[in-house]
C-alpha positions in Angstrom: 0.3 -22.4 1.1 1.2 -22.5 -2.6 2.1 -19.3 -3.4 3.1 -17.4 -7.2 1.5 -15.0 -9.2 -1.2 -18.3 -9.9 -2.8 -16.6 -6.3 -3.5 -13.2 -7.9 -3.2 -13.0 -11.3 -2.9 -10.8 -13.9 -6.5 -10.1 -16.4 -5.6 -7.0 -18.5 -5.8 -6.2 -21.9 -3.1 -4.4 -24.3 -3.6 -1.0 -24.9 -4.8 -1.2 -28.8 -3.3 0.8 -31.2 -6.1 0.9 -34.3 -8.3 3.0 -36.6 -11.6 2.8 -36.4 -14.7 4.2 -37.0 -14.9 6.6 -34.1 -13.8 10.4 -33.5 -10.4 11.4 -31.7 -11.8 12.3 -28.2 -13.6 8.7 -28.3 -10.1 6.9 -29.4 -8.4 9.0 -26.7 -10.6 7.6 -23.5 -10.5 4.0 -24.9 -6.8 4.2 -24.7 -6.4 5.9 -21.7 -9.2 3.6 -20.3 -7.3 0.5 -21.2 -4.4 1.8 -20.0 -5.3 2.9 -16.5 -7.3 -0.9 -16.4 -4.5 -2.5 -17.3 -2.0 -0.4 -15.1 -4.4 -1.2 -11.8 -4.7 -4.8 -12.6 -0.9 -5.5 -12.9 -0.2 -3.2 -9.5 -2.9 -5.3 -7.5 -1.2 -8.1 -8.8 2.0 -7.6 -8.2 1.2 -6.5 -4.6 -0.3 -9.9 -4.1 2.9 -11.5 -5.8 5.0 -9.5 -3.3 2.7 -11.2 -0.4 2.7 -15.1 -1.7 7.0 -14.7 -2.1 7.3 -13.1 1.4 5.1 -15.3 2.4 7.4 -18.3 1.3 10.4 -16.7 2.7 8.6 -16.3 6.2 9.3 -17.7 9.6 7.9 -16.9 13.3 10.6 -14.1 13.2 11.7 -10.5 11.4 14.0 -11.2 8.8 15.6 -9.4 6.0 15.8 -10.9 2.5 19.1 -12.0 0.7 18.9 -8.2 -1.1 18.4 -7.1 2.2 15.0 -5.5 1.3 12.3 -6.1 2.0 12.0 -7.1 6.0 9.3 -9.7 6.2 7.7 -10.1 9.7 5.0 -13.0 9.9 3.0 -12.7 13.3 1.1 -15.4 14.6 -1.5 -14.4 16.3 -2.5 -18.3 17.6 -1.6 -21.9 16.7 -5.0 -22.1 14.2 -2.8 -20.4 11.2 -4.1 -16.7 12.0 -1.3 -14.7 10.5 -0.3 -10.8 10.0 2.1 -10.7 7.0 4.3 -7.2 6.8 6.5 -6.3 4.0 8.2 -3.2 4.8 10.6 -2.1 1.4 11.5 0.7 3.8 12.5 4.1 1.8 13.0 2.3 -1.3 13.8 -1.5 -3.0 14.7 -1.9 -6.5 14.3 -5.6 -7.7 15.9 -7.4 -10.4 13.4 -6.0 -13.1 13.8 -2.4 -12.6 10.7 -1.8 -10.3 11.1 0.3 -7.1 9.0 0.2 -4.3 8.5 2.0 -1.3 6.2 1.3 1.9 4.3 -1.4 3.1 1.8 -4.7 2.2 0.0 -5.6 5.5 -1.8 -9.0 4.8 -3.7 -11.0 7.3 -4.7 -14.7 6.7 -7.5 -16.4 9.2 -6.4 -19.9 7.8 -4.2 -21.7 5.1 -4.2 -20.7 1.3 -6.5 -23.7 0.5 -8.9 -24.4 3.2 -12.5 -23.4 2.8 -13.4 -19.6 4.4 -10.3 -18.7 4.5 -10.3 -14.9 3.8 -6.8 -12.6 2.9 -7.4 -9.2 3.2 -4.5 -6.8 2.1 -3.8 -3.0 2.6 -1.2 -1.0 1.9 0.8 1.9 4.6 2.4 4.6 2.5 3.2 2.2 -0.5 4.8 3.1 -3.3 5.4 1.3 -6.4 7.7 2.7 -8.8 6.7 6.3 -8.2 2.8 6.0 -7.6 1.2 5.9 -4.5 -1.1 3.0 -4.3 -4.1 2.7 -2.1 -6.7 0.6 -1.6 -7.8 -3.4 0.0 -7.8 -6.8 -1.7 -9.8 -9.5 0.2 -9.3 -13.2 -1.5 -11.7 -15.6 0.6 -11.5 -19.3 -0.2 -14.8 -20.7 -1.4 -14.3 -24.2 -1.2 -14.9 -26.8 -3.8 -17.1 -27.1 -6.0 -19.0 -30.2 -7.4 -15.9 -31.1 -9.5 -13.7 -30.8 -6.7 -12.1 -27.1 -8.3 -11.4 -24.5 -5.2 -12.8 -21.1 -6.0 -12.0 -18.1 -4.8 -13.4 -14.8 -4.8 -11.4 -11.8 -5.5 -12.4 -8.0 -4.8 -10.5 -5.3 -5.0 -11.8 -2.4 -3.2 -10.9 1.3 -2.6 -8.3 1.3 -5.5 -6.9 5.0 -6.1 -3.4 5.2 -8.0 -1.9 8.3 -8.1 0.0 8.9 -11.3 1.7 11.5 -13.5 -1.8 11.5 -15.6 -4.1 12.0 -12.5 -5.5 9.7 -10.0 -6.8 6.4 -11.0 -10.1 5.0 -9.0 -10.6 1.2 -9.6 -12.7 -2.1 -8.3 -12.9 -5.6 -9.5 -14.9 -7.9 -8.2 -13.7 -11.5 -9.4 -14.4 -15.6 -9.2 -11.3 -17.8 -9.9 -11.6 -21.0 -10.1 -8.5 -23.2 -10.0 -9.1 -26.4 -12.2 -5.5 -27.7 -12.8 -2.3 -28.2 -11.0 -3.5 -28.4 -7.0 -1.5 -31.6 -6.7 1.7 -29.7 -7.2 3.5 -26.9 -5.2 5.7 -23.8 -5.4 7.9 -23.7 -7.3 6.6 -26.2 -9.8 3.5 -23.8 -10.8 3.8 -24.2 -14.4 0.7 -26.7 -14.4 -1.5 -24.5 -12.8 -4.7 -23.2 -14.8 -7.4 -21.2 -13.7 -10.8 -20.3 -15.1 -11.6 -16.2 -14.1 -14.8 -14.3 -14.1 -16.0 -11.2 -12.7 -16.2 -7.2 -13.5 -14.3 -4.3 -13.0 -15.3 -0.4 -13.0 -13.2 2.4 -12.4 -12.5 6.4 -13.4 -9.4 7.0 -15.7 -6.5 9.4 -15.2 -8.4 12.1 -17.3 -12.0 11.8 -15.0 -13.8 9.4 -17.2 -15.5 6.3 -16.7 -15.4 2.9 -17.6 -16.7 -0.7 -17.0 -14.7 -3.8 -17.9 -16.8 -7.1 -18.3 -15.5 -10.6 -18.9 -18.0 -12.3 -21.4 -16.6 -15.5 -21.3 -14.5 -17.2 -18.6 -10.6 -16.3 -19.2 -8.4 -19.5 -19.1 -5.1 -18.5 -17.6 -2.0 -21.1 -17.7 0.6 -20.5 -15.7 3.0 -21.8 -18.1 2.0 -19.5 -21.1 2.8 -15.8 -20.4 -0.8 -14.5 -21.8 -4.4 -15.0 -21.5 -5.3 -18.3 -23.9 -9.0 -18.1 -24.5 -12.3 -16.2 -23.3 -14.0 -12.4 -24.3 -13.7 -9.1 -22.2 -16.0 -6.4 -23.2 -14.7 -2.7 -22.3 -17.0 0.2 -22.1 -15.2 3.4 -22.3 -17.4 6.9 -21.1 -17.4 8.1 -24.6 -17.5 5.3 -26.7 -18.7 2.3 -28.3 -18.0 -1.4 -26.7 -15.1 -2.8 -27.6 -14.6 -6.9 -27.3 -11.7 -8.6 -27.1 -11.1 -12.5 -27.8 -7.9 -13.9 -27.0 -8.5 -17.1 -29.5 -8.9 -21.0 -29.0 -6.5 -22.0 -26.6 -3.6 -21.7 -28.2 -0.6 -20.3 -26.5 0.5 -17.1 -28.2 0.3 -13.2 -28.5 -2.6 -12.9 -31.0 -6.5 -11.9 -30.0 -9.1 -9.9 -32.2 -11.0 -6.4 -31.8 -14.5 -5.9 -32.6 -16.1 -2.6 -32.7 -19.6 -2.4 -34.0 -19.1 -4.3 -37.1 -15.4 -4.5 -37.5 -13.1 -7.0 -36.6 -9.1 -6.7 -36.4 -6.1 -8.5 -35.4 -4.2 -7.3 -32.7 -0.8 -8.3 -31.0 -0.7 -8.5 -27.4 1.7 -7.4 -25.1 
């Protein structure tokens, strides 16, 4: 299995600061839409992170890890690579960056990380991740190769409620990943892997408002730059206009653009 944050990665946007053209209520619910998108997406992710690195550190037995928390217990159901993958961080693990979490990340696997039909399905039991309680199922199921030999996966996120100091958070995703560089390598040399993302995501914000997120053009994700290099998302706050956002060429860096209606701006992302 190669496992990093390349399994489940990270498609948010930076909460955009900017005046526009639009009334306070309307700049209000893009923020707090953007936010509570962006919040969801790096949770799910990190969950998924916490999986593929337990996952690494696994055996046939319960173990602690060098911390001392989390226990990791791998169960093999059979010899055919049908696993139950617990990470229990008890009443409470602080890692090296600050966050605490609390509970556990159940994850079943019916086969190997990179064989076709494989499906991992993760839930959570009581988990906490720095002070919200997260709910909700991810199910990543292998699609295969396609025509250009790329393995795709589909990614859906299902279920999602995050209960924070705002209000509870309800979010889906429903995504297609395709993986068309850096196969040939393994953890921990996942600096070559890129990945071509797809997909939708809907949800409710903390203050009771809808909103849909649409990716207009595929997002190209390098594992060796910390943000998004190219592609469009479109986000549809409840009271308000579209908003696009381009994160450029290619390039490696912080910068993308904002359109609303007919206006264009330069953000920084972050």
């Amino acid at each position: 299995m190669k496992t990093s944050n390349s399994a489940f990665l990270i498609i948010t946007v930076a909460v955009i600061f900017v005046t526009v053209s639009c009334n306070k209520a309307e700049r209000e619910d893009l923020r707090q839409s953007a936010k509570d998108h962006a919040l969801a997406e790096a949770i799910f992710n990190d969950i998924n992170q916490q999986t593929d690195n337990a996952y690494d550190e696994s055996s046939d037995t319960t173990k602690s890890t060098l911390s001392g928390c989390p226990v990791i217990s791998l169960l093999r159901a059979d010899s055919t690579n049908s696993d139950t993958l617990i990470v229990d961080f008890g009443t409470g693990c602080t890692d090296s960056r600050g966050i605490t979490r609390s509970g556990k990340i159940i994850s079943t696997f019916t086969g190997k990380y990179r064989d076709a039909g494989t499906v991992i399905t993760t839930t959570l039991d009581n988990f906490y991740r720095n002070g919200y309680l997260v709910k909700g199922t991810k199910t990543v199921t292998n699609g295969g190769a396609d025509n250009d030999g790329n393995i795709v996966f589909n990614v859906h996120v299902s279920n999602a409620a995050i209960t924070t100091d705002e209000g509870a958070i309800r979010w889906s995703s429903t995504r297609t990943r395709k993986w068309i560089q850096g196969q040939n390598t393994s953890w921990p040399n996942i600096g070559d892997d890129v990945y071509l993302v797809s997909g939708t995501a809907s949800g409710i914000n903390a203050t009771g408002n809808d909103f849909d997120v649409t990716i207009t053009n595929d997002l190209r994700i390098e594992l060796g730059c910390r943000w998004i290099v190219s592609g469009t998302i479109e986000i549809t706050p409840e009271s308000g206009e579209v908003r696009k956002v381009d994160f450029g060429d290619g390039t490696c860096d912080d910068n993308a653009t904002l359109s609303i209606k007919n206006k264009t701006y330069n953000v920084t992302l972050r």
